[in-house]
C-alpha positions in Angstrom: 109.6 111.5 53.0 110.4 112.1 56.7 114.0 113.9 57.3 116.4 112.5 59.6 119.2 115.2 61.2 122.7 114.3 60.0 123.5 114.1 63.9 121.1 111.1 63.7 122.5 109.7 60.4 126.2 110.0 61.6 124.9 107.2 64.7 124.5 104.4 62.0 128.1 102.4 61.5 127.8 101.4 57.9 130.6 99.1 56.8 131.9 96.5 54.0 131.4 92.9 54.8 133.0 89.4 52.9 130.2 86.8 52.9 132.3 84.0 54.6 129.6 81.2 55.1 126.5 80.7 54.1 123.6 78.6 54.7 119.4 78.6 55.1 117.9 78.6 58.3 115.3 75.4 58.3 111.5 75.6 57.5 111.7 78.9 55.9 111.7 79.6 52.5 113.1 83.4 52.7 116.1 83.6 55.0 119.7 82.9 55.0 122.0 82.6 58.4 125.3 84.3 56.8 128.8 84.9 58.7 130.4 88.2 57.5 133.9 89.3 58.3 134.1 93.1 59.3 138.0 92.4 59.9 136.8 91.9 63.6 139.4 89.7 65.9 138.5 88.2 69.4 140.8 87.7 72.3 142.9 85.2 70.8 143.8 87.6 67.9 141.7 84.6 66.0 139.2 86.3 62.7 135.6 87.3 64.3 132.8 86.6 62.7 129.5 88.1 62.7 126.1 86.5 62.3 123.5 88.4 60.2 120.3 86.8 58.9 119.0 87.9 55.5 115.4 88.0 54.0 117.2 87.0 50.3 116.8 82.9 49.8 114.0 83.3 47.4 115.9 85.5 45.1 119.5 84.0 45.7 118.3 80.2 45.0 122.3 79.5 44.7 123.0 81.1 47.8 126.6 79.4 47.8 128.1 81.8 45.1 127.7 84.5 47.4 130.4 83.1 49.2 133.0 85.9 49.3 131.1 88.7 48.0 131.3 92.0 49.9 128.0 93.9 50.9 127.1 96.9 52.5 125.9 96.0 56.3 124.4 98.5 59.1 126.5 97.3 61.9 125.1 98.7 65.2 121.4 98.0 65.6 120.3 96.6 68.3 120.9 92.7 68.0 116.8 91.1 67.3 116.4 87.2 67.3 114.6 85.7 64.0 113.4 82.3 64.0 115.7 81.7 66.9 118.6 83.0 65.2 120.2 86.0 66.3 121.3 88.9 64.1 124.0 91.1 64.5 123.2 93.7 61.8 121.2 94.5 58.4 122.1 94.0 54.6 121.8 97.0 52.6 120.7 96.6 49.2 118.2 98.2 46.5 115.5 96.7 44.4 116.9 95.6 40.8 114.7 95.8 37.7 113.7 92.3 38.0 112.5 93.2 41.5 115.3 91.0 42.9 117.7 92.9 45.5 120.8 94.2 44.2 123.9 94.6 46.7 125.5 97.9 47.0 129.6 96.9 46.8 132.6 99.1 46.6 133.5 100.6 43.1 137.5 99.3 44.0 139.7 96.8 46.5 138.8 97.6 50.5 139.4 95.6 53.5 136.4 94.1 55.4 134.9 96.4 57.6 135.8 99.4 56.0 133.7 102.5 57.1 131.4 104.1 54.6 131.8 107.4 55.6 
């Protein structure tokens, strides 16, 4: 295991995001183009969305029913285009004893974009 300094871990923004849409990205078989809300507003006041691409299609064949589930996201790395979508952050989520990934959620009611501090 290689250690990271907690002055490196305190640089990742980990917050709660709602799964607001939801859909595959064509000719893949693995990835799904999802819009999270982090409670983010633009200019107009109006609710930001933010565009994450996930590795989970094979294991979340209804994808739809994830539609307002909250997940734990990594926020601030550097934006990386996949299959010419671009991604605005990383689900975090653990292997499940089926092998399937398991989301981390809050243990109670939280706001989008809560901070996991």
């Amino acid at each position: 295991m290689e250690y990271v300094s907690f002055e490196e871990f305190k640089k990742m923004d980990i917050r709660v995001g709602k799964i607001m849409e939801i859909e595959p990205i064509p000719e893949t078989d693995k990835l799904l183009r999802c819009q999270i809300d982090f409670g983010e507003v633009n200019e107009s006041g109006e609710k930001k969305l933010r565009q994450i691409i996930s590795g989970i299609r094979e294991s979340y064949p209804e994808y739809e029913k994830l539609i307002g589930k909250f997940a734990l996201y990594i926020v601030n790395l550097e934006p990386r285009t996949i299959k010419g979508f671009e991604s605005n952050g990383m689900l975090m989520a653990v292997d499940g004893l089926d092998g399937k990934p398991v989301f981390l959620i809050p243990d109670g009611e939280v706001n989008p974009g809560a901070r996991i501090h």
